[in-house]
C-alpha atoms as one frame of an Amber mdcrd trajectory, in Angstrom:
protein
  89.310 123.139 139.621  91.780 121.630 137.292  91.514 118.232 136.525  93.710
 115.805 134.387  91.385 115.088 130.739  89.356 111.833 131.643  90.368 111.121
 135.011  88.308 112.742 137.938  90.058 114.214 140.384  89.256 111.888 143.159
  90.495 108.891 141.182  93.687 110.651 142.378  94.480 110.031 145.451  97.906
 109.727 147.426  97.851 106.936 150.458 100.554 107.595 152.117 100.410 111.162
 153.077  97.665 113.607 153.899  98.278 115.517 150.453 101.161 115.502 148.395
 103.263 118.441 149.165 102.002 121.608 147.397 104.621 123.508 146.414 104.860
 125.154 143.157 107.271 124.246 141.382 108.236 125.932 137.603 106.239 124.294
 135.030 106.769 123.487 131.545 103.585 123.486 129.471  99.405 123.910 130.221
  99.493 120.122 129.882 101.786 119.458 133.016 100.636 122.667 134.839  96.920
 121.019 134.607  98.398 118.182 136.380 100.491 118.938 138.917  97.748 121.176
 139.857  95.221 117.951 139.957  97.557 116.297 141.914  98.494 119.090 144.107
  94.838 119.740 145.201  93.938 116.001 146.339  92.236 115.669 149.313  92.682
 112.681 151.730  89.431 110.082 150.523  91.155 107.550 152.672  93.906 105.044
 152.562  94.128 101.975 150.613  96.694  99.388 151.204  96.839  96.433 148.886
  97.844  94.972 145.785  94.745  94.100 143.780  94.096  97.743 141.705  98.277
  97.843 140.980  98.071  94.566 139.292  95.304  95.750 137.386  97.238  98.766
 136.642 100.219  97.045 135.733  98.610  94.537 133.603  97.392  97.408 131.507
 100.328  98.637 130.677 101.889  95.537 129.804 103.306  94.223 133.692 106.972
  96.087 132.657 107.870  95.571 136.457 108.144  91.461 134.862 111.318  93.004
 132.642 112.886  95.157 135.267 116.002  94.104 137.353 114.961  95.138 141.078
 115.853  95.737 144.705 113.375  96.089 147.151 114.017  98.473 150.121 111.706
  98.637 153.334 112.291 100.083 157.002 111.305 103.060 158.928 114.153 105.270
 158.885 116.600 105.487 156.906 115.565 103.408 153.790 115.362 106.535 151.474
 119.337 107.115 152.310 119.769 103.246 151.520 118.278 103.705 148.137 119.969
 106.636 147.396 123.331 104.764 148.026 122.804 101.411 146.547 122.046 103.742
 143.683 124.965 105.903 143.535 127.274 102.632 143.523 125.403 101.136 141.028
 125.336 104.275 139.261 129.448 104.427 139.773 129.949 100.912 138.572 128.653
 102.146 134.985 125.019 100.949 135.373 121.899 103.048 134.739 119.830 103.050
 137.516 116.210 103.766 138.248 115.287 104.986 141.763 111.876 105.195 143.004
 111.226 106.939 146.697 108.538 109.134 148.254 107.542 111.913 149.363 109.493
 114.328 147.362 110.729 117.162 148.485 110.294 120.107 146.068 108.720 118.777
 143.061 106.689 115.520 142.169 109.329 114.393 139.319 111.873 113.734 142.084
 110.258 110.353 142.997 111.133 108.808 139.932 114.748 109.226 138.953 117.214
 107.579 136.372 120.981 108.503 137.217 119.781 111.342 139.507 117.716 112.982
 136.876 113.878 113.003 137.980 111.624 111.555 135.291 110.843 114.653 132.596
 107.608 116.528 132.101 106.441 115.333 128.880 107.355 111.576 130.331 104.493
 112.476 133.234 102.251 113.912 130.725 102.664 110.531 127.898 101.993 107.962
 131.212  98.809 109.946 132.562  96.875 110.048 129.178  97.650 106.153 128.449
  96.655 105.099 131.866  93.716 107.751 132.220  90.645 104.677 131.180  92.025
 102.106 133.328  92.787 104.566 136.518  89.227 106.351 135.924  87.885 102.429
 136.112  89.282 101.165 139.212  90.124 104.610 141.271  93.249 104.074 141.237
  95.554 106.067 143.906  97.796 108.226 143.725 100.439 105.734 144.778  99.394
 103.004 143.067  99.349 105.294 139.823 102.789 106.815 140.675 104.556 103.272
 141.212 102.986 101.986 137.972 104.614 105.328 136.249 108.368 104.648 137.658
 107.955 100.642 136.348 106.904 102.084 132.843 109.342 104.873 132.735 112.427
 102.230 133.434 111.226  99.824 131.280 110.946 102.568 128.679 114.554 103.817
 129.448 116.286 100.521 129.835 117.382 100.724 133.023 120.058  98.111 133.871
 118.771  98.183 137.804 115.895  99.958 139.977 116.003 100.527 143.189 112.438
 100.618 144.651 111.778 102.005 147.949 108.508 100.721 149.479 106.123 103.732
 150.266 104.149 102.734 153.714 104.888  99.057 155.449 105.706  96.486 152.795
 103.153  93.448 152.721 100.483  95.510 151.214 102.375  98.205 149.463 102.034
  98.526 145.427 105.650  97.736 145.599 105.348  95.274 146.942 104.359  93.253
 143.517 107.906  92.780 141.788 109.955  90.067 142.221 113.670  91.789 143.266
 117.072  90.185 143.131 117.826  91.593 146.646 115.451  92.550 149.739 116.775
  95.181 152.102 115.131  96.055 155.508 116.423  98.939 157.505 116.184  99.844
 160.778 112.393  99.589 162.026 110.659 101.524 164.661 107.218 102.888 165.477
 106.012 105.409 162.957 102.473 105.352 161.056 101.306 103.246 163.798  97.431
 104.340 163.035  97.931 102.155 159.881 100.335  99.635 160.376  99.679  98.926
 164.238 100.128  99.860 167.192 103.002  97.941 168.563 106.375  97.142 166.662
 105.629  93.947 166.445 102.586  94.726 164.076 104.775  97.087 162.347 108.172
  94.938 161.928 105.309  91.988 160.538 104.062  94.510 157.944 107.597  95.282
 156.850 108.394  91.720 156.663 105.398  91.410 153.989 108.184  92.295 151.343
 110.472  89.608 152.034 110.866  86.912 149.452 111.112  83.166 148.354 114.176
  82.245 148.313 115.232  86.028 147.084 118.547  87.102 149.705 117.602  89.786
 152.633 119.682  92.004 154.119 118.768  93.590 157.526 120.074  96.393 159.564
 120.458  96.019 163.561 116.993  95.712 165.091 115.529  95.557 168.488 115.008
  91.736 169.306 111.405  91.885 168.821 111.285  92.760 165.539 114.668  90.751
 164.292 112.590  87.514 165.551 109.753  88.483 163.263 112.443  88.986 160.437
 113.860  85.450 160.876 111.294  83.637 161.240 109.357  85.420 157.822 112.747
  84.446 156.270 113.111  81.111 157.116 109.771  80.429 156.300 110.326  82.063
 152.859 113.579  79.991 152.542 115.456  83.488 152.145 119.102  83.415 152.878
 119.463  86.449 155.294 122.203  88.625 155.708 122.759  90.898 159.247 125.345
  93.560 159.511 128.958  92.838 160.730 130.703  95.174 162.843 130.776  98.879
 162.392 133.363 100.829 164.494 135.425 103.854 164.448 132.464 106.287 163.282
 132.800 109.779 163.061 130.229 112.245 161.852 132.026 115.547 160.219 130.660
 118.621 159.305 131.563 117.142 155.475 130.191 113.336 155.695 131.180 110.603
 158.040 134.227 108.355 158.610 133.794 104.201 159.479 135.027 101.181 159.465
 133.464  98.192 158.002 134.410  94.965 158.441 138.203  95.470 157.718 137.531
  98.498 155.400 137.917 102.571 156.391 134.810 103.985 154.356 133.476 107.517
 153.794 130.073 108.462 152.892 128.649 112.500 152.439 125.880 111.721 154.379
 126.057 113.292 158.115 125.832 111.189 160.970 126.463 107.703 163.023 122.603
 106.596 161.159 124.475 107.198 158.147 127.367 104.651 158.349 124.488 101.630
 159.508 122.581 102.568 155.902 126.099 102.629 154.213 126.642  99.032 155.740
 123.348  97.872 154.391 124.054  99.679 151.060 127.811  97.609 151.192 125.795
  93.952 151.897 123.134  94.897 149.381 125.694  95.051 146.909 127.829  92.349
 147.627 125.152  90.103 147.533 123.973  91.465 144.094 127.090  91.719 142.310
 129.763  90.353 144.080 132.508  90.629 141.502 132.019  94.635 141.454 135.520
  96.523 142.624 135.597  97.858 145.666 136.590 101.202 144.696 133.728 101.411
 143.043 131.478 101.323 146.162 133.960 103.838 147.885 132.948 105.831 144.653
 129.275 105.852 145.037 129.374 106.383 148.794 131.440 109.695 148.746 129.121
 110.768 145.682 125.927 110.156 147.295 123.422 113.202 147.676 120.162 112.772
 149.675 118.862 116.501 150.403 117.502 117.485 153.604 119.205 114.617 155.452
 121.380 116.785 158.250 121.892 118.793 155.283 124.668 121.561 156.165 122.578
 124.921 155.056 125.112 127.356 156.094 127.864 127.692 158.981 126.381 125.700
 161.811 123.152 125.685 160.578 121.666 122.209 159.466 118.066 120.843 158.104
 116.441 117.126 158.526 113.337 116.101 157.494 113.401 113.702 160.316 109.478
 113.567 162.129 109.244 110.286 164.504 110.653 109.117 167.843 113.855 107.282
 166.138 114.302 109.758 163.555 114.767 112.840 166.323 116.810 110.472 168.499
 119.331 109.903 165.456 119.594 113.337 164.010 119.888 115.153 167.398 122.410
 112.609 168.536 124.720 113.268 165.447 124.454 117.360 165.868 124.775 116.971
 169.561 128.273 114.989 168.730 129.707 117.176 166.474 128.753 120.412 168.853
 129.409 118.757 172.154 129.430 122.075 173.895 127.427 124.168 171.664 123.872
 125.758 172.529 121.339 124.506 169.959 118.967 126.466 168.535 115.705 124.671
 166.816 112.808 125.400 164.118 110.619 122.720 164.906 107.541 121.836 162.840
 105.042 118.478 162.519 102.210 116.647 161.398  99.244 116.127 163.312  99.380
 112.460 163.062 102.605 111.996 165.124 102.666 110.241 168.135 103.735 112.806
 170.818 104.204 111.429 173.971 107.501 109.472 172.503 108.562 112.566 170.101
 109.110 114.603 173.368 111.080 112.371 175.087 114.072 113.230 172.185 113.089
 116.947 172.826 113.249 117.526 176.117 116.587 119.762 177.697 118.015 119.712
 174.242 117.881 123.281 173.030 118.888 126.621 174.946 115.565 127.997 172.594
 113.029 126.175 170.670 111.280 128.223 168.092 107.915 126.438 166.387 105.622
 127.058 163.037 104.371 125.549 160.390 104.385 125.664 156.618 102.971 127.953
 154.040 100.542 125.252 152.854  98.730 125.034 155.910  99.390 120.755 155.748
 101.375 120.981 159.257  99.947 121.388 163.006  99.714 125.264 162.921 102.319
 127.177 164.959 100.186 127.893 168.141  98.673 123.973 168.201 102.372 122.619
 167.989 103.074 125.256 170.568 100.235 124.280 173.140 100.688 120.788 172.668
 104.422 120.565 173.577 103.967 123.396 176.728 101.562 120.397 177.449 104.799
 117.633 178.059 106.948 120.649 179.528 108.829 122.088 176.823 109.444 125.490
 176.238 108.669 126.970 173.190 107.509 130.057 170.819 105.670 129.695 167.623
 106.522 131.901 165.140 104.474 132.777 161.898 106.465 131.784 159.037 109.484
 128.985 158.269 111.461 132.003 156.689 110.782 133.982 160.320 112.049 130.990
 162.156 115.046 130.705 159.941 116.028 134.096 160.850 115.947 134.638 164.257
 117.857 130.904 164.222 120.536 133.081 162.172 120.648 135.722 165.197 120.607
 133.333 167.609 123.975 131.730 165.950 125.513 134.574 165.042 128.302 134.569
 167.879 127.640 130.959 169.255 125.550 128.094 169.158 124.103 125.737 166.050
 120.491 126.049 164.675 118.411 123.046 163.504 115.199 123.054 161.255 113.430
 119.962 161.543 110.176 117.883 161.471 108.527 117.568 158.401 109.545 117.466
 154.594 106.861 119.757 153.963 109.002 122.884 154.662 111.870 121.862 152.164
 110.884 124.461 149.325 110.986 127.516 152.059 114.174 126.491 153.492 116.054
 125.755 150.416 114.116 128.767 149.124 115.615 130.688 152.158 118.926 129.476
 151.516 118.959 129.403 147.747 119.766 126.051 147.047 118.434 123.841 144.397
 118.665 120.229 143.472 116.214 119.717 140.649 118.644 117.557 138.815 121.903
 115.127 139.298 120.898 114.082 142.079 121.733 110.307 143.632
């Protein structure tokens, strides 16, 4: 096995997710192929959620998270789309702008990203052999490792602003050690609830770990639960808080979606009703950081945005999303189901084994004329036939097939004449659909 020079391969390990996605992406030199293929072969030692080893990290390296101008974003869905437009305005108003988001989708560079374009190669290569005593020393994750990379790399690059997506909860996340000029929360609901709790108020109090003294919050709309556990972390943290005003007049098209904020028609490329509350957040986040910036300038960013495999359009009535917990299904299905009122819907459904089923299937249920079901060619997904059994089990029809490609094309048969197909569940598919459909991404995007 592969390993990177002087750091064992367990020293690697990722704590969000069971493995980081193994695809294969097209590599540059033996140097970076050694790696990626270190990191693509980590097995799950175990999760490890605090600060202690990042600061250690950091402080090696010379703390450049102390130098960096910051936003801190948190949530359960859709936080990744609020990063990716807080960046694209920024990115419109002339700034250069570090992003930071997991998991990625094809390739590991796409997590850390300056003006769209992931961090290079030899960039990867320069960080791992400086950091390779220190990591060795305190077994550093994969995460903690990865979030010490994107502060070095913007530091390195002079980055005028980074936008730093937390990777699971947000009080003991190795984000969650800068010191932002704005705090954004989006919408919380139950997801990773074997880590962060079992109830949303156990979750909605880990997300509220990230909030701030005296540092501004924005928050999306939130069950009453979980704003209470917002407001009162905020007022003890003396944090002037920010909620969302009204949003009307949405409308999700086939090209973006239409809204009105406030007294303001906006547009953003992103698909669905989800889409316009993130653009609201992205609008407050930015009015509270820079206030004076034109307001064509955040019409700018939000047509330009790009977030892949977001009820990405593949073809003619065919559409992808990544999305994988109760909320997540509830908001993409919604948004298809609204733009095909009276359209049959085909689905490619795959998932982890961790997911909570009993409220997935709930979203599920009565909402396709045909339900097809695999898994993905890495074997990191419930396997066709266990997805299969398991949702016969809460009464929903199904039929596995063997491959995501297979799926894909009896979806296309299926659609031919009538109907819209959906491929959804997981982000660990995204190679073999945009494989499927030829598409690629690998740079610009943001």
């Amino acid at each position: 096995m592969l390993q990177i020079p002087g750091i064992p391969l367990r020293h690697l390990r990722d704590d969000l997710f069971t493995q980081i996605s193994a695809q294969s992406p097209t590599l540059t030199s033996p140097e970076f192929s050694t790696l990626l293929k270190s990191l693509f072969n980590l097995q799950r030692l175990g999760i490890k959620l605090g600060l202690e080893h990042t600061f250690r990290l950091l402080d090696f390296i010379g703390n450049p998270q102390d130098d960096l101008t910051m936003i801190h974003v948190a949530g359960t869905n859709g936080k990744g789309s609020t990063c990716a437009m807080i960046a694209s305005i920024l990115h419109a108003s002339g700034k250069d702008v570090g992003l930071y988001t997991s998991p990625h989708l094809i390739r590991f560079n796409e997590r850390i990203r300056i003006n769209g374009y992931p961090i290079p190669d030899k960039q990867i290569i320069k960080f791992m052999k400086k950091v390779s005593p220190v990591v060795q020393e305190i077994e550093s994750t994969f995460f903690e490792t990865t979030t010490a990379m994107a502060f070095d790399y913007f530091k390195a690059q002079k980055v005028d602003v980074a936008v730093i997506e937390t990777g699971l909860g947000g009080r003991l996340d190795s984000t969650n050690v800068i010191k932002p000029e704005v705090t954004v929360i989006s919408h919380i609901s139950m997801d990773h609830m074997d880590i962060l709790g079992k109830d949303i108020e156990k979750i909605a109090s880990e997300k509220a770990g990230i909030i701030k003294n005296n540092i501004p919050l924005i928050i999306a709309e939130q069950t009453s639960k979980v704003k209470n556990i917002l407001l009162k972390k905020a007022k003890h943290e003396r944090a002037p808080v920010t909620e969302l005003g009204a949003i009307s007049n949405i409308s999700a098209t086939t090209s973006g979606t239409n809204f009105q904020y406030k007294d303001d028609e906006y547009f953003t490329s992103l698909i669905g009703e989800h889409q316009a509350l993130n653009a609201a957040l992205a609008i407050e986040c930015i009015n509270q950081f820079e206030p004076e910036l034109q307001n064509q300038m955040i019409h700018h960013g939000l047509r330009k945005v790009c977030w892949p495999a977001r009820i990405q359009q593949l073809g003619d009535r065919l559409y992808y999303d990544v999305a994988h917990n109760e909320d997540g299904l509830a908001f993409f299905l919604k948004t298809i189901r609204s733009m095909y009122p009276d359209v049959p819907i085909v689905g490619l459904f795959c998932l982890k084994g961790d997911k909570e089923f009993n409220s997935l299937t709930k979203n599920l249920s009565g909402q396709f004329s045909k339900l097809f079901v695999t898994t993905d060619q890495n074997r990191l997904l419930l396997t066709s036939e266990k997805l299969s059994e398991k949702l016969i089990i809460f009464g929903i029809k199904n039929e596995p097939v063997d491959s995501v490609s297979s799926g894909i094309n009896k979806l296309k048969e299926l659609i031919k004449d009538a109907g819209v197909g959906v491929i959804f569940g997981s982000h660990y598919i995204a190679e073999e659909v945009f494989d499927e459909f030829e598409i690629s991404f690998d740079s610009g995007v943001i």
